[in-house]
C-alpha positions in Angstrom: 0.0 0.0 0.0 1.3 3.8 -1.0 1.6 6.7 1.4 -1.4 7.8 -0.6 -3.5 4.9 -0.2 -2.8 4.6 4.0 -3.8 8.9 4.0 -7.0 8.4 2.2 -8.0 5.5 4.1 -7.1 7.0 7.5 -8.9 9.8 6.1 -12.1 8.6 5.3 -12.3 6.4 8.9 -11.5 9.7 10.8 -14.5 11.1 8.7 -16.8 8.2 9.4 -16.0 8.5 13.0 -16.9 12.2 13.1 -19.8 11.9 11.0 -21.5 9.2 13.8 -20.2 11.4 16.4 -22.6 14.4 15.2 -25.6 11.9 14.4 -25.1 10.6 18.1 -24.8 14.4 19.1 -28.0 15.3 16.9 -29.9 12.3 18.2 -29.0 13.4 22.2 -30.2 16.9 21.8 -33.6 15.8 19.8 -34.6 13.8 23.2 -33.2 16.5 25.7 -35.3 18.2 27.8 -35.5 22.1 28.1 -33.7 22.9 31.6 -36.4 25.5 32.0 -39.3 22.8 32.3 -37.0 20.9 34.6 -37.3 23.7 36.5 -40.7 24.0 36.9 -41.6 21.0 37.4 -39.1 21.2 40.5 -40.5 24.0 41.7 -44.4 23.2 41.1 -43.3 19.6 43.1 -41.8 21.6 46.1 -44.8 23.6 45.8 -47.7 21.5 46.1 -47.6 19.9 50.0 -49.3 16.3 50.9 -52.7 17.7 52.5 -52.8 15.3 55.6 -56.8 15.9 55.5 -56.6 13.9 52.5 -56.4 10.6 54.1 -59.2 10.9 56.8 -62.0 8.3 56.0 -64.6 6.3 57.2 -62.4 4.4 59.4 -60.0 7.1 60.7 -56.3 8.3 59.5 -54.7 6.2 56.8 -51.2 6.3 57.9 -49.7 4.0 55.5 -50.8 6.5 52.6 -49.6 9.4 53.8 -46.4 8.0 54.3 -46.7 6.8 50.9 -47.4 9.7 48.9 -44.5 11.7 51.3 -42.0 9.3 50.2 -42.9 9.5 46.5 -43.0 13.5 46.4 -39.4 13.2 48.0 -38.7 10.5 45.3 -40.0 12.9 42.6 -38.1 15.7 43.7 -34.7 14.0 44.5 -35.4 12.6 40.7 -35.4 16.6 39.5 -32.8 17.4 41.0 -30.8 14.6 40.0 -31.5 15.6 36.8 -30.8 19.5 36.9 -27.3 19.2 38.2 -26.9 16.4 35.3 -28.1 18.7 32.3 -26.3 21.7 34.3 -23.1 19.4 33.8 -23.8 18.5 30.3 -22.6 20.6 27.9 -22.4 19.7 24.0 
């Protein structure tokens, strides 16, 4: 094989390489989600409280679903920030 031959060969794999690199690239940003919604939803989710009232019935407190629905807002909002300080860090 020439000099020639090995540069245009090396060349075009270097060039395959970057053209996957900007489909991946292209592909990540179609899917992202706007930081400002991430926001929102953050704040809205520290916003809105459990309403202990909400679990008074026929047969007195429901515990157990209070509990509940505390640990899933927590969930939620550990899940939002999680993902603010990810898309904070990312950077294309």
């Amino acid at each position: 094989m020439t000099k020639e031959q090995i540069i245009i060969r090396d060349h075009k794999f270097k060039s395959d390489k970057l053209k996957k690199a900007k489909r991946e690239i292209k592909r990540l940003r179609k899917g992202a989600i706007n930081l400002g919604v991430l926001e929102d939803s953050l704040r809205r989710e520290r916003a809105n409280k459990v309403d202990g009232r909400m679990y008074y019935g026929q047969y007195g407190y429901d515990d157990n679903g209070y509990i509940r629905d505390e640990a899933r807002r927590e969930a939620r909002i550990e899940l939002l920030e999680d993902l603010i300080r990810e898309a904070k860090g990312m950077k294309y």
